[in-house]
PQR file of N, CA, C, O and H, with PARSE charges and radii, in Angstrom:
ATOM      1  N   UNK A   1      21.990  12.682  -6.736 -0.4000 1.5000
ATOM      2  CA  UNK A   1      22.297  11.248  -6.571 -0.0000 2.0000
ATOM      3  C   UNK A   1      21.878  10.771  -5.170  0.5500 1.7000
ATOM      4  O   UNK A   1      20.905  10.023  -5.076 -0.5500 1.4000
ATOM      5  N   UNK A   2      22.506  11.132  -4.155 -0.4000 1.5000
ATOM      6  CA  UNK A   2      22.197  10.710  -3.064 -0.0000 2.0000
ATOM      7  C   UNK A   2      20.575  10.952  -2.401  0.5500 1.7000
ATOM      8  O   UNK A   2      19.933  10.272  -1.600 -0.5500 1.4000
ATOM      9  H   UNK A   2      23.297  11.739  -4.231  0.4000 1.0000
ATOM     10  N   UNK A   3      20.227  12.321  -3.175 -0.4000 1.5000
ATOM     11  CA  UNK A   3      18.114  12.055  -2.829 -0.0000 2.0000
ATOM     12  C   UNK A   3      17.550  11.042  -3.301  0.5500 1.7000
ATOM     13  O   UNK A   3      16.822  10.394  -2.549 -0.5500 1.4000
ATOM     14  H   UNK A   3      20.749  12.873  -3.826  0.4000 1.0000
ATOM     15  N   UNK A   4      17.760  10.554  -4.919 -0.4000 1.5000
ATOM     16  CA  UNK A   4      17.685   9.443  -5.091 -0.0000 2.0000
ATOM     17  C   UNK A   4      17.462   8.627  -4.662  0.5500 1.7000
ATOM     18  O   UNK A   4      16.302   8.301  -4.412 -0.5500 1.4000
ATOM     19  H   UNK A   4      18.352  11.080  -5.530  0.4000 1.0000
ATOM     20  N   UNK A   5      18.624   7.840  -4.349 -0.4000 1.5000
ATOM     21  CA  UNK A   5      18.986   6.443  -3.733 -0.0000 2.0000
ATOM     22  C   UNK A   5      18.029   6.566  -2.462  0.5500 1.7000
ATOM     23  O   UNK A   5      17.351   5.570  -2.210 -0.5500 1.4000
ATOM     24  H   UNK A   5      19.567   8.106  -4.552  0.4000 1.0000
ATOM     25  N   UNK A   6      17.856   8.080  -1.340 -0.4000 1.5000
ATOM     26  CA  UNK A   6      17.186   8.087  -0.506 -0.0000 2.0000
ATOM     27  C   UNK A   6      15.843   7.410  -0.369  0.5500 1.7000
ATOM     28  O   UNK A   6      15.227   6.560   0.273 -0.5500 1.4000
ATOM     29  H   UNK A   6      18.407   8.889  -1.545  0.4000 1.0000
ATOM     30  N   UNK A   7      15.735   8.450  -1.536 -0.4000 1.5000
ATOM     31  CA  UNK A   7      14.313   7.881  -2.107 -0.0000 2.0000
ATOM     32  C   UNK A   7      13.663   6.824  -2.187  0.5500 1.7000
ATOM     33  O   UNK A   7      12.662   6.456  -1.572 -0.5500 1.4000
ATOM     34  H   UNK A   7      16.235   9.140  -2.058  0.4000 1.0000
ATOM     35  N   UNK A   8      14.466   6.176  -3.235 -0.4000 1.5000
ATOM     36  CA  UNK A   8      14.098   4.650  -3.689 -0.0000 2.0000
ATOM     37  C   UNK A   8      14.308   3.815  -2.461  0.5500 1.7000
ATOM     38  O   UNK A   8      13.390   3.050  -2.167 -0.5500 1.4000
ATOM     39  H   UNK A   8      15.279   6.475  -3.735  0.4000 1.0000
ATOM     40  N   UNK A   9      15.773   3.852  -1.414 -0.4000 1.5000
ATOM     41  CA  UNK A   9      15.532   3.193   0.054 -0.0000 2.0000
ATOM     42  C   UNK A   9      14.235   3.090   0.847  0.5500 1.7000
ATOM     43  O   UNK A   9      13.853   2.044   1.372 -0.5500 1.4000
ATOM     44  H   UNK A   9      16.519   4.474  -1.654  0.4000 1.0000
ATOM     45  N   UNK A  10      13.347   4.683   0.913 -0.4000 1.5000
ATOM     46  CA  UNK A  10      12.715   4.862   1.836 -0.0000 2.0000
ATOM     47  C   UNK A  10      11.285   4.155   0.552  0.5500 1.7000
ATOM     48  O   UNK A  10      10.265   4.014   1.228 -0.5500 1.4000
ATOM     49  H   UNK A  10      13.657   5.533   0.486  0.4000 1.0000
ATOM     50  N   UNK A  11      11.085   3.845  -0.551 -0.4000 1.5000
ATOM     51  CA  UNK A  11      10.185   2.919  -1.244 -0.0000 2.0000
ATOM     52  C   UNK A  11      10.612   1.757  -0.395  0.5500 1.7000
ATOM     53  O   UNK A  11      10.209   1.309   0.678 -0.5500 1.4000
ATOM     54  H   UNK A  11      11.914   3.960  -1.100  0.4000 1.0000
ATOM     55  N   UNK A  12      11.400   1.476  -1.092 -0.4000 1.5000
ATOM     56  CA  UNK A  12      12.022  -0.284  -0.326 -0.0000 2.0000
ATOM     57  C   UNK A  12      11.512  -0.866   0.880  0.5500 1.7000
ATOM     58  O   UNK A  12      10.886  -1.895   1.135 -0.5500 1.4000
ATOM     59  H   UNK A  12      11.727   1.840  -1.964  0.4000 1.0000
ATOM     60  N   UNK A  13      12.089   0.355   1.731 -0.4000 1.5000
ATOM     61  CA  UNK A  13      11.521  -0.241   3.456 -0.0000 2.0000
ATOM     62  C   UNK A  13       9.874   0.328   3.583  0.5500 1.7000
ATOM     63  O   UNK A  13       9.389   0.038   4.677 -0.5500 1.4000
ATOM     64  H   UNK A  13      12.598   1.190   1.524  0.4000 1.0000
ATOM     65  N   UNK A  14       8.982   1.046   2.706 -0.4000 1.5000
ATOM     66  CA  UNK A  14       7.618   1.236   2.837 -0.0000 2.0000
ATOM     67  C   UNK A  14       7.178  -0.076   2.563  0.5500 1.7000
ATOM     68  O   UNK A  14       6.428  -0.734   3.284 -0.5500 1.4000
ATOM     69  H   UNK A  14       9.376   1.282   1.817  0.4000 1.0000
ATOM     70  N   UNK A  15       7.786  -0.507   1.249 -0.4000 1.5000
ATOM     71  CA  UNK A  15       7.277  -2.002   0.632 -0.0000 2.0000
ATOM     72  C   UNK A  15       7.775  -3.412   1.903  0.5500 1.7000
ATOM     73  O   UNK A  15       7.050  -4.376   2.146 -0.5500 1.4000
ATOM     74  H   UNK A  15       8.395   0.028   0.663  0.4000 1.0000
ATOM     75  N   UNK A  16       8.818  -3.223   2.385 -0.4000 1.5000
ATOM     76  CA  UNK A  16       8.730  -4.498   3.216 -0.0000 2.0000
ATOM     77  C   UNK A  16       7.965  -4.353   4.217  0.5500 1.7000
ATOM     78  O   UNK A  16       7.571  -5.401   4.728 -0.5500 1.4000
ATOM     79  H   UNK A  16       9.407  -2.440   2.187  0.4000 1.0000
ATOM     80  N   UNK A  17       7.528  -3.118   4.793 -0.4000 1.5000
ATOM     81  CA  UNK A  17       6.667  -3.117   5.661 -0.0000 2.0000
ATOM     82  C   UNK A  17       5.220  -3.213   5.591  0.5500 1.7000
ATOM     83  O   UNK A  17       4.466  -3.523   6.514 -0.5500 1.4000
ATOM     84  H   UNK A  17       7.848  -2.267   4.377  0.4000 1.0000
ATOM     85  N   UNK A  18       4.965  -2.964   4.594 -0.4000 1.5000
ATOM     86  CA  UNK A  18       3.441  -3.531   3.788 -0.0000 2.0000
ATOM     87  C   UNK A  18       3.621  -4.775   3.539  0.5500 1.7000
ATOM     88  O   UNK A  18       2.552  -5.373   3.660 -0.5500 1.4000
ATOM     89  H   UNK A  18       5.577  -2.712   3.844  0.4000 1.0000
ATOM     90  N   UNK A  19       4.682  -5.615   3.177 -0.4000 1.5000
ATOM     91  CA  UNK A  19       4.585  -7.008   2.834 -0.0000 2.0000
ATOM     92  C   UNK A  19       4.567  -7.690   4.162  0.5500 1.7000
ATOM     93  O   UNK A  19       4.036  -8.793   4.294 -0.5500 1.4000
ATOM     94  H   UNK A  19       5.550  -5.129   3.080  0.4000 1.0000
ATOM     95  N   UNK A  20       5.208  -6.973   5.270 -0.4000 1.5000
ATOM     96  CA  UNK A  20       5.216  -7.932   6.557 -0.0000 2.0000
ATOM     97  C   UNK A  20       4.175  -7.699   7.053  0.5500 1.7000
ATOM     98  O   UNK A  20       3.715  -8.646   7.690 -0.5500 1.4000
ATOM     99  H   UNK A  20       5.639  -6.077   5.162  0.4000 1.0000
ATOM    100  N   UNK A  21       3.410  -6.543   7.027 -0.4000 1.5000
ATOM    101  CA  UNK A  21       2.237  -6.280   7.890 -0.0000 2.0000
ATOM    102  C   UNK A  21       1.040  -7.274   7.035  0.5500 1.7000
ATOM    103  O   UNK A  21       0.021  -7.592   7.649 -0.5500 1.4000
ATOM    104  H   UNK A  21       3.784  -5.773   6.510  0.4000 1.0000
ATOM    105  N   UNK A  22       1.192  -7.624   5.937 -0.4000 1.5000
ATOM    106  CA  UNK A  22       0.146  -8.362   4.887 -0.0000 2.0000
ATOM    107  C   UNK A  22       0.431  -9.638   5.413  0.5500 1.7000
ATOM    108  O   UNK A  22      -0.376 -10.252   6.111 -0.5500 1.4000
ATOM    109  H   UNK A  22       2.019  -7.366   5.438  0.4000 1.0000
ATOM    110  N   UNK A  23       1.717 -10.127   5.059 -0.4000 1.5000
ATOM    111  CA  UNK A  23       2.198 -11.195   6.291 -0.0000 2.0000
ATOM    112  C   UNK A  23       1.575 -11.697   7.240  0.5500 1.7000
ATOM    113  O   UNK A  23       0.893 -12.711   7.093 -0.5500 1.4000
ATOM    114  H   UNK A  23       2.373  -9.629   4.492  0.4000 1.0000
ATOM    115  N   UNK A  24       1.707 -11.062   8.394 -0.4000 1.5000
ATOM    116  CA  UNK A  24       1.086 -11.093   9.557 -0.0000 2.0000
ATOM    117  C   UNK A  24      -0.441 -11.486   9.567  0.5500 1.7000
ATOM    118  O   UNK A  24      -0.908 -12.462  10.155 -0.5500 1.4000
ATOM    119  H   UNK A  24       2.262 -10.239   8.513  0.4000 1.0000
ATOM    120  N   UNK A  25      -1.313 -10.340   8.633 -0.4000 1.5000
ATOM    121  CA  UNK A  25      -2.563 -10.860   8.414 -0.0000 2.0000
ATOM    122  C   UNK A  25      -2.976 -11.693   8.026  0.5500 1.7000
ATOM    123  O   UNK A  25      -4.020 -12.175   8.465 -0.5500 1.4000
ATOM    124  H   UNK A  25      -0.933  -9.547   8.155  0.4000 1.0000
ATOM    125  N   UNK A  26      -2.220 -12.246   6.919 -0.4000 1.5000
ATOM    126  CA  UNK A  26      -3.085 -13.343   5.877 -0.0000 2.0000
ATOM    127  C   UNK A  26      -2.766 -14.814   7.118  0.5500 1.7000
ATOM    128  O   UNK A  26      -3.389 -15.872   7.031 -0.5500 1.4000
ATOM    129  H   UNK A  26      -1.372 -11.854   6.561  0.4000 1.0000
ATOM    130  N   UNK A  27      -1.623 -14.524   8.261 -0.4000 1.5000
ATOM    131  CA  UNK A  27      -1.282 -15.630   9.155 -0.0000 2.0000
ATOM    132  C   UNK A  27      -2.544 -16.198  10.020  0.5500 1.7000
ATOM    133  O   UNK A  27      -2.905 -17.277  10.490 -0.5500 1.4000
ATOM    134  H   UNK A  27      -1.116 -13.664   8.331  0.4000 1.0000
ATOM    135  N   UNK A  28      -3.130 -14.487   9.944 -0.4000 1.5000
ATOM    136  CA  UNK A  28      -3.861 -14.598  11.567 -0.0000 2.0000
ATOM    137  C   UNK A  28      -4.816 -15.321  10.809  0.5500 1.7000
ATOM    138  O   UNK A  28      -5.068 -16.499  11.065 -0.5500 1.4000
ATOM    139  H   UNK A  28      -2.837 -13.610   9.563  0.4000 1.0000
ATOM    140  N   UNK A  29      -5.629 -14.389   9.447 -0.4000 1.5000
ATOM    141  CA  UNK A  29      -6.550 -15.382   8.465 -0.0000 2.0000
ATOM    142  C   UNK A  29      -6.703 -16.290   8.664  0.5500 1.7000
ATOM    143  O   UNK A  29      -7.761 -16.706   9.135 -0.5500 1.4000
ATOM    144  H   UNK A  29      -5.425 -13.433   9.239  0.4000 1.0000
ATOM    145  N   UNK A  30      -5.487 -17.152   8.329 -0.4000 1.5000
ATOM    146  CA  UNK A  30      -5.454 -18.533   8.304 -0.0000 2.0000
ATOM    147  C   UNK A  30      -5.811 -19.013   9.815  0.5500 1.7000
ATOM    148  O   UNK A  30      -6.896 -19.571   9.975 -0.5500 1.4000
ATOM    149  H   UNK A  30      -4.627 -16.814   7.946  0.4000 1.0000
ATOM    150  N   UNK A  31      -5.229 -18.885  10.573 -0.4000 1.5000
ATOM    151  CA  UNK A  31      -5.349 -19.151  11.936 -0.0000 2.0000
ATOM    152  C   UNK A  31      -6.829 -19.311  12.580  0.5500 1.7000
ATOM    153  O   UNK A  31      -7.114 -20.039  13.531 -0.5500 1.4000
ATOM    154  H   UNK A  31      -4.347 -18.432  10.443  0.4000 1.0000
ATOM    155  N   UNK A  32      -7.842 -18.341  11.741 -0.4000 1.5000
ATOM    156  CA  UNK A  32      -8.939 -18.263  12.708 -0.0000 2.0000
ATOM    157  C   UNK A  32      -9.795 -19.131  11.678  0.5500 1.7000
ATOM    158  O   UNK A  32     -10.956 -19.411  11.979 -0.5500 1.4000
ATOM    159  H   UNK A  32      -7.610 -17.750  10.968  0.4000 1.0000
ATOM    160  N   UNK A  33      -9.340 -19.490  10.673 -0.4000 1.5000
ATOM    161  CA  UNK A  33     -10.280 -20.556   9.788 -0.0000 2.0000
ATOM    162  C   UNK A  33     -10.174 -22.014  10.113  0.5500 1.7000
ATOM    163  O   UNK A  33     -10.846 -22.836   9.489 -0.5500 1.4000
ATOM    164  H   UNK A  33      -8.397 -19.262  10.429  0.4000 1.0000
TER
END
């Protein structure tokens, strides 16, 4: 149970950190157009 949940946490915070780092880019994108 508790590797689990580890698990799926340490998905979770991989995925927000790919969404913020995508974030960030698509900002700058915009920025330099």
């Amino acid at each position: 149970m508790g590797y689990c949940r580890e698990n799926i946490w340490l998905v979770k915070e991989s995925a927000v950190k790919f969404l913020v780092e995508f974030y960030v880019k698509f900002n700058r994108l915009i920025g330099c157009i």
